[in-house]
N, C-alpha and C positions, 0 to 999 in steps of 0.2 A: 298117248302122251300125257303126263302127269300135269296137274295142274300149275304148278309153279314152273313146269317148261314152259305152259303157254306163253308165261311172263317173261320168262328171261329170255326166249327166244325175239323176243320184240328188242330188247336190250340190245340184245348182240348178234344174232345170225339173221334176222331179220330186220334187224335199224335199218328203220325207214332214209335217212338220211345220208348215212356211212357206209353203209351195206347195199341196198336195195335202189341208191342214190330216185328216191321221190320226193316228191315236193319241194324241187329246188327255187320256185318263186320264194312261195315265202321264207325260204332256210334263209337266199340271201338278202332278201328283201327288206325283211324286218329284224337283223342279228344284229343291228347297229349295234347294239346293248346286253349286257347280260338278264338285263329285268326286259327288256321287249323280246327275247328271244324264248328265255321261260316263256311271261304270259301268251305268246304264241302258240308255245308249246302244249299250254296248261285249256288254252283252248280249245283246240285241235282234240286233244285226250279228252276234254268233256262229252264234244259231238259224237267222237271215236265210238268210245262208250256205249253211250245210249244207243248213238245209231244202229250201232252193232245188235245190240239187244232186242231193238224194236224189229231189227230186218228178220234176225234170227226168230222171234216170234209170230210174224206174219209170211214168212218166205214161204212157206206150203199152199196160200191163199192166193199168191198173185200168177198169173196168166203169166209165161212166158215171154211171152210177147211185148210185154208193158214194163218184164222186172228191173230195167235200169230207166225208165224214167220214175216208175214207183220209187226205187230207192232212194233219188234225185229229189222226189219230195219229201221223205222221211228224212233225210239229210239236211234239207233247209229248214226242216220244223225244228230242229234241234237248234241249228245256227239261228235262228231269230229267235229263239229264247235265249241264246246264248247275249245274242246282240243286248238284248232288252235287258239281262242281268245286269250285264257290262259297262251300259250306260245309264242304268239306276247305282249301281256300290264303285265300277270302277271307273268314271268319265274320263282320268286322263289318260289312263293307258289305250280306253279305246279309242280316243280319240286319234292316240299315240300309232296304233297297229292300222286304223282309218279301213280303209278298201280291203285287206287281209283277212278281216275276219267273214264279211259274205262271201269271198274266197273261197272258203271252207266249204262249202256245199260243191265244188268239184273238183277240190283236193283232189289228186290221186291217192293218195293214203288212203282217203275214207272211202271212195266209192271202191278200190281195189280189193281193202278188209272187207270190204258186205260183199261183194260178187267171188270174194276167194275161200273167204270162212265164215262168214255169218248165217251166212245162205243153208250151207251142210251141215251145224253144227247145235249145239243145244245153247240157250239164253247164254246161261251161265258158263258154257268156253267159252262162247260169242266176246261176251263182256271182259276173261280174263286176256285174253287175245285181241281185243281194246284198250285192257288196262297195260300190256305191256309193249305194244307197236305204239301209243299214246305216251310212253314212259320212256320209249327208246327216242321219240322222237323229241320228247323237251328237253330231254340231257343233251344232246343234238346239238338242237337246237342256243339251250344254254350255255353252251362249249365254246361256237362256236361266236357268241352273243360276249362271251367273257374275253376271249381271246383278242375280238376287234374290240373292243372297248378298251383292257389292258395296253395291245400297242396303239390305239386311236388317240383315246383320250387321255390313258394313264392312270384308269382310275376302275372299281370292282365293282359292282351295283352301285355304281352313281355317287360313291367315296375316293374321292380323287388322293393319289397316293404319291403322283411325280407332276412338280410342281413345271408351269409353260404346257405346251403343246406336245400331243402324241404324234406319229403319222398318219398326215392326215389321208391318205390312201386308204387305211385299215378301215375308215370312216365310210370311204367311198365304196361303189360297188366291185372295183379291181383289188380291193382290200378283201372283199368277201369270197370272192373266186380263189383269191392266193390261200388264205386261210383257211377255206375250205378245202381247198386240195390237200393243202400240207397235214390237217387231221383226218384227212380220207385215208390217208397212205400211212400214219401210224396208227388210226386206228384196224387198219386191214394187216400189219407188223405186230400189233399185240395181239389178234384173235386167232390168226393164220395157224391152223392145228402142225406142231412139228412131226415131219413124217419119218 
């Protein structure tokens, strides 16, 4: 597999979200918005990443026996630096995503990437195959963050565009479920190879 499959396979046959339907906590948890569903996103892809990397470079070292709580700590060392960034340069989003982001140490995304491909593979597919399951998943994520927002509030990254109230459903969690499905189903209509 060529390198730039690694990545686009995360986009599209492997999105984490639309494809592989993982990590539905926080897909619907935190998409209130197009900017909390990115920095979710952008989250997730950072741990993704590293984690992937760091598993990929010690997975020959650890005992069988131990390799999914080892990973489980590698996991959180990333997320608590992740934390610590977050709430030094970016205080209100984190405050914003709150409980979502220690979440991420048992994501299924991340611990699935290190037990399905990090494990067998060298640093650097490791990482690209981080950079594009991380990549598929904030488009996702942001998609799906744009859509409630647009019929929610009416407005695109926090630029309000139709003046009064959006529906306020789209806001709520039965908003997220409906909009999530209806871009499950197109996007499973545009990738669906014609036979």
């Amino acid at each position: 597999m060529s390198k730039m499959q690694l990545i686009v396979k995360g986009l599209i046959k492997e999105n984490p979200t639309f494809s592989l339907l993982l990590g539905m906590c926080p897909t619907l948890a935190t998409t209130t918005s197009a900017v909390n569903g990115m920095s979710m996103g952008l989250a997730t892809l950072f741990v993704l990443v590293l984690s992937n990397m760091a598993i990929s470079a010690i997975a020959s070292y650890i005992p069988d026996k131990v390799r999914i709580p080892a990973y489980i700590v590698v996991i959180a060392t990333f997320v608590t630096i992740l934390q610590f960034l977050m709430q030094a340069f970016t205080p209100a989003i984190y405050e914003t995503l709150g409980l979502f982001i220690p979440l991420i140490v048992v994501n299924c995304i991340v611990l699935g990437r290190a037990e399905a491909f990090a494990n067998k593979n060298t640093v650097a597919d490791s990482a690209l195959d981080g950079i594009g399951i991380g990549l598929g998943f904030t488009c996702s994520l942001t998609v799906l963050g744009l859509v409630r927002e647009i019929l929610g509030a009416g407005s695109v990254f926090g630029f309000k565009f139709i003046s009064g109230d959006g529906i306020l459903a789209f806001v709520l969690a039965p908003g997220a479920f409906l909009a999530l499905a209806y871009l499950i189903v197109i996007f499973r209509k545009l990738t669906e190879k014609k036979a």
